[in-house]
C-alpha positions as CSV (number, residue, x, y, z in Angstrom):
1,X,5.6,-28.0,-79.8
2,X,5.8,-24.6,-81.9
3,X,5.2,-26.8,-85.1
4,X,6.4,-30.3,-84.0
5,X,4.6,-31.9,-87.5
6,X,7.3,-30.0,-89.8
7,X,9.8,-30.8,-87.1
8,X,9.4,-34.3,-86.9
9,X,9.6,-35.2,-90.4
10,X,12.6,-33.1,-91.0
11,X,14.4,-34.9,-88.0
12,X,14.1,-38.2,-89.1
13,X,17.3,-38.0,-91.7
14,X,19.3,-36.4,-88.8
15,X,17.8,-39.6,-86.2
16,X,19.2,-42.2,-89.3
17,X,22.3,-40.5,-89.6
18,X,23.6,-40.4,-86.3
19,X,22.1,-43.8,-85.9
20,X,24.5,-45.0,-88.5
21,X,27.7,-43.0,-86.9
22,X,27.2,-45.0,-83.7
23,X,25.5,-48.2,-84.9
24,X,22.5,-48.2,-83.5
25,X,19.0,-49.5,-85.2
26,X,17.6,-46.7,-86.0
27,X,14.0,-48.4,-87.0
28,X,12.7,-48.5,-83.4
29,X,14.3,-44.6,-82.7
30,X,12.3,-43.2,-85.7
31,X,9.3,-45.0,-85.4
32,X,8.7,-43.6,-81.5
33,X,9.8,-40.0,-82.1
34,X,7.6,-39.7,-85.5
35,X,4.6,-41.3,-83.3
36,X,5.5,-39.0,-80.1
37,X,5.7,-36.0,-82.8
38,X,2.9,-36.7,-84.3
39,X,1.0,-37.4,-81.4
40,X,2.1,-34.0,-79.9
41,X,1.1,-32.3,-82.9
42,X,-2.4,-32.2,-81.8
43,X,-2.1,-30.7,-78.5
44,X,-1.4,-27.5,-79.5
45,X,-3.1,-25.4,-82.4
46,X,0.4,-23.8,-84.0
47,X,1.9,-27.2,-83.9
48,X,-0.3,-28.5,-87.4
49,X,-3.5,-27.6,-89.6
50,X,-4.9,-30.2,-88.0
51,X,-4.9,-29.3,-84.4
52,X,-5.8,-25.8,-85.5
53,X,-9.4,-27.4,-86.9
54,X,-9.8,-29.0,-83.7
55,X,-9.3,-25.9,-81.4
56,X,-11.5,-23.3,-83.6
57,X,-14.4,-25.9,-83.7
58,X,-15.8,-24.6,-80.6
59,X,-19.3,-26.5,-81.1
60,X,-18.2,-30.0,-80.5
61,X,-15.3,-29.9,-77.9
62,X,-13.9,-27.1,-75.5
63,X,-10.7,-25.9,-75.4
64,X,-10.0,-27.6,-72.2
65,X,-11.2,-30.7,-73.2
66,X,-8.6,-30.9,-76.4
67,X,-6.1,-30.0,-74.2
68,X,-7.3,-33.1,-71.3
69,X,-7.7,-35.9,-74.3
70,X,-4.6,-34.7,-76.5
71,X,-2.5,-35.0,-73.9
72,X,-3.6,-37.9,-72.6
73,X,-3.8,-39.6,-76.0
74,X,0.3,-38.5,-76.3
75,X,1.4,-40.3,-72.8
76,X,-0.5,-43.7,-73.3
77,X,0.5,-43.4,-77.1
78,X,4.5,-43.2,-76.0
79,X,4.1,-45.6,-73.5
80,X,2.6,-48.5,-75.9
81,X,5.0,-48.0,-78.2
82,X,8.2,-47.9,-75.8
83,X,6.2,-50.9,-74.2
84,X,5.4,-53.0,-77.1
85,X,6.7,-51.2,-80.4
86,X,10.7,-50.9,-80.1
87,X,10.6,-54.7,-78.2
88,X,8.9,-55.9,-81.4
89,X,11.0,-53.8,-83.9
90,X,13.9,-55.0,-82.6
91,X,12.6,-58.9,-82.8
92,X,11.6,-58.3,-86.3
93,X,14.8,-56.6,-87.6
């Protein structure tokens, strides 16, 4: 979570690679963990700018409640897309 953005991105020629090695589709793979890392990214403040504005604007929300709603957001997030996302991926390729 240190900087999950940067992280993400630069793990998704590394996800297609070994994706390739072993034959799995790798569309469904990438599209979850660049959601999930993306997702993520908000939760903490170190882990992209964007999360960083969001915890120093102390006028509209609390630290706690970023925490509550990021979160949150991140675990219904991965669960739609494990639900619904790789199923229909994997029909449509």
């Amino acid at each position: 979570l240190c900087n999950s953005l940067v992280i993400g991105m630069v793990l998704q020629p590394v996800i297609q690679t070994y994706c390739g090695a072993t034959g799995a589709n790798a569309a469904p793979i990438v599209a979850l963990v660049t959601i999930f890392v993306l997702g993520s990214a908000a939760v903490t403040p170190a882990a992209s700018p964007f999360a960083a504005i969001l915890h120093g604007n102390r006028e509209w929300f609390t630290r706690k409640e970023v925490y509550k709603y990021t979160s949150m957001y991140v675990i219904i997030e991965t669960i739609i897309v494990m639900l619904v996302g790789i199923p229909l991926a994997n029909i449509l390729v």
